[in-house]
Phi, psi and omega in degrees: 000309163327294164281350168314302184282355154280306167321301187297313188302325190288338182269330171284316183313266184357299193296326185291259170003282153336289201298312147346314195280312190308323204278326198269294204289342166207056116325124186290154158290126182287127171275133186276145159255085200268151193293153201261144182206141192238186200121187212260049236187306191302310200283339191264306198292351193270352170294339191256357166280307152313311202285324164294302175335308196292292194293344181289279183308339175260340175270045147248036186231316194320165162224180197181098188051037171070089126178133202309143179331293174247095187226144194244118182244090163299333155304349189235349190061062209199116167229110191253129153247122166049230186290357189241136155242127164244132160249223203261337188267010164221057174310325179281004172284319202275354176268294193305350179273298222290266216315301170322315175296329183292308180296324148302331151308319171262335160313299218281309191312304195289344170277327166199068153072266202214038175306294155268355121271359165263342181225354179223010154296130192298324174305317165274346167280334184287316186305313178310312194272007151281316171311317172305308193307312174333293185315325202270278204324275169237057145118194178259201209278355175260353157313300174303332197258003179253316195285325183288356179253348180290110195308153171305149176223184161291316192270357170276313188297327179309314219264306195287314184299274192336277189312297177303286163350285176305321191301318201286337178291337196265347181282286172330321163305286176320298184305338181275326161303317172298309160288354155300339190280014186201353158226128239292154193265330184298303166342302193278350168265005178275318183282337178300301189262050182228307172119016198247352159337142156283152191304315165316317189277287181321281193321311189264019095339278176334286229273344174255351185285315162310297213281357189258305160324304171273255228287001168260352181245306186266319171274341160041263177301335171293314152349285191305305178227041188258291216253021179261121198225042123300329172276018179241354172239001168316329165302351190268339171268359193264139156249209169277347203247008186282139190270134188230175171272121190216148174276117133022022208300327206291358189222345169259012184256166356296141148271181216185131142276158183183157187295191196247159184044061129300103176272155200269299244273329190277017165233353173115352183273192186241171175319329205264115168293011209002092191256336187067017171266025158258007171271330189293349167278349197254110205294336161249029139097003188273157194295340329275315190309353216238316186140194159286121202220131187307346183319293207309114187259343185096348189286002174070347173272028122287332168269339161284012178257340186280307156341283198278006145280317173301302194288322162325296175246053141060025168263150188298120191291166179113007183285340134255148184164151171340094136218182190264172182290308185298335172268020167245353168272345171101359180289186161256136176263167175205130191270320183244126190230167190307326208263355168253343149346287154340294184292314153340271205289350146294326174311313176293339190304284168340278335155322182277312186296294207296346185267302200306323181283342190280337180258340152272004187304123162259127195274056165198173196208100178245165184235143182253145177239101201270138180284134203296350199292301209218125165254025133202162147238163206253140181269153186287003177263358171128330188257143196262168177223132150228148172288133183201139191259136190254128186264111170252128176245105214281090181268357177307155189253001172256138164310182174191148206229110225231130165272143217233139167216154167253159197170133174142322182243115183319156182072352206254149193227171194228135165232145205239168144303297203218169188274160196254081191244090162319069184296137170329090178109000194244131167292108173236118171277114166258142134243169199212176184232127171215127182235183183206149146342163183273299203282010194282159207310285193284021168280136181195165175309162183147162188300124164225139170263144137327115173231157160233133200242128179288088171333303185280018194181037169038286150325315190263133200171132174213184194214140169216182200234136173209191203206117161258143186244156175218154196329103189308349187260329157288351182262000175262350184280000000 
């Protein structure tokens, strides 16, 4: 009998278990309120939110030779950064910046963790400056968690309209700052207050200033950690010696209250007062005392709120903070280890090539076209001719006035219409003739180069290779 009734209990258990798990998997969502917290992690995020922000919104405001700085003009395929236009034929720049971004990704991760999401994700800089706005509006967090259990009112609805209001004017802002980078921005705020947008430019406003909305006002943690999908293989980049945010046990445990400038050790505890305000700093609501949790953005406001107890009651700060799983184990750690070594020195390598290419890029291009009609003809004077059109594309941010040679056939001359003057940024169809005699010694099919030279610049110059066909009976003597 003893044991039926241990078997029925273990089965209750399950069950109680089961009804648990079913119960964690469709739990309505709480909303975290996180504690507003200063210090100096508080101070780097909000440095870095100025500064991305700041460059995010003002630079399409910027000029650069009577045009904006930074504009991706897709329609022309023309992406002007500062003083350089890249076209499509300098695709391998924009693979080597993605590669870079990855190999960076992985430096910053494998040296400290979640580094760049807790202080450079476009998702934790929009949610920092919702928050703020959220905080002046309505107060800090037991404010906010009193006005959010209150019943509706005037001064509630008053308070959520406000708060909403602002967000959606700063969302709507943003989608209009995202579409400066691709329709020139003074225009486009000329057509926004004329009411004159295109349907492309109107959505996609419309469509990131909402997406900016949701996910910095409303979905926020869910972002990191549902639909975010670094938090779910950062583990594959962390080792022992990687620096994370980590609690303390060995020194903040058993926890306890207790009066302040106490020592924890003559009453039996550890540092950690369990005040819980590193769970109320932590913008996706997790314990950090629990371990390392895929939750965990890296943002440092549990140790500057946990810091800033330690120093009230007069314990050594570090009870939470930047360390490796070996230096909380009593090893030796090492920050710098083969794989970021490794990870470095491809970046600076990486990181090196594309500025030498970028500085050495030569800014014009040409492409030779043969014409497709006829692939030669012969003239009544005597001359074999074939045609072909040269597409130059001028990358340069000045015109240029480009002297054109042939080379490969002895004898052979080149004739043009009009001069060949390349305007900044323009793709120019030349067409040209390049003949020889019937009767010259070496005619025959071969290879002929192209060179085009910039008069007023030397330096600037290219080549391309195109094939003379010439008479098959002459190519057989």
């Amino acid at each position: 009998m003893a044991t039926s009734s241990t078997r029925l209990t273990a089965r209750d258990g399950d069950e109680t278990i089961r009804n648990d798990i079913d119960t964690d998997l469709y739990l309505r969502r709480q909303k975290i309120y996180p504690r507003e917290v200063h210090g100096r992690f508080a101070v780097l995020r909000v440095s870095a939110v100025f500064a991305l922000l700041g460059l995010y919104y003002c630079a399409p405001w910027i000029t650069w030779n009577q045009r904006q700085a930074l504009l991706f003009d897709l329609p022309a395929r023309k992406f002007h950064i500062f003083g350089l236009t890249f076209w499509p034929q300098d695709f391998f720049f924009l693979a080597a910046l993605l590669i870079i971004a990855a190999l960076a990704l992985f430096f910053f991760t494998a040296l400290a963790g979640r580094l760049w999401c807790g202080f450079a994700c476009p998702q934790t800089v929009w949610t920092e400056v919702f928050l703020w706005i959220e905080r002046r509006i309505e107060g800090d967090r037991p404010q906010q968690m009193r006005l959010s259990k209150a019943p509706w009112s005037l001064k509630k609805l008053g308070i959520k309209t406000a708060k909403h209001g602002i967000w959606i004017i700063f969302s709507l802002w943003t989608g209009f700052t995202f579409v400066g980078y691709f329709t020139p921005t003074v225009e486009l705020a000329t057509k926004i207050a004329a009411l004159s947008t295109g349907p492309w430019e109107t959505f996609w406003v419309l469509f990131y200033g909402f997406a900016t909305y949701g996910n910095a006002g409303w979905l926020r943690e869910q972002v990191c950690i549902y639909m975010c999908p670094y938090a779910r293989f950062q583990s594959a980049m962390f080792d022992s010696d990687t620096l994370i945010i980590s609690y303390d046990s060995k020194r903040g445990e058993p926890r306890g209250g207790r009066r302040r400038n106490i020592d924890p050790r003559t009453v039996g505890l550890g540092d950690c007062i369990s005040c819980k305000l590193c769970v109320q700093a932590c913008p996706t609501g997790i314990d950090i005392r629990d371990g390392l949790q895929y939750q965990c953005i890296g943002c440092a406001a549990c140790i500057d709120a946990c810091d800033e107890v330690m120093q009230k009651m007069q314990y050594p700060k570090g009870l939470i903070r930047y360390t490796t799983e070996n230096a909380l184990a009593g090893l030796q750690s090492r920050v710098l280890r083969p794989r970021v070594i490794v990870y470095g020195l491809a970046l600076i390598v990486l990181l090196s090539v594309v500025v030498i290419g970028i500085s050495q890029r030569i800014p014009v291009d040409i492409d030779v076209i043969r014409d497709r009609n006829s692939l030669y003809r012969e003239t009544s004077d005597g001359y074999v001719e074939n045609v072909y059109t040269l597409k130059i594309l001028n990358k340069d941010h000045l015109d240029h006035y480009y002297d054109i040679t042939v080379s490969g056939l002895d004898g052979m001359q080149i004739l043009y219409e009009r001069d060949p003057v390349v305007g900044s940024g323009i793709v120019a169809d030349l067409p040209v003739r390049l003949r020889i005699r019937r009767d010259h010694a070496n005619l025959q099919n071969a290879d002929v180069v192209f060179q085009i030279v910039a008069r007023d610049n030397p330096s600037v110059k290219a080549i391309a290779t195109a094939r003379f066909i010439a008479p098959v009976t002459e190519f057989t003597q």
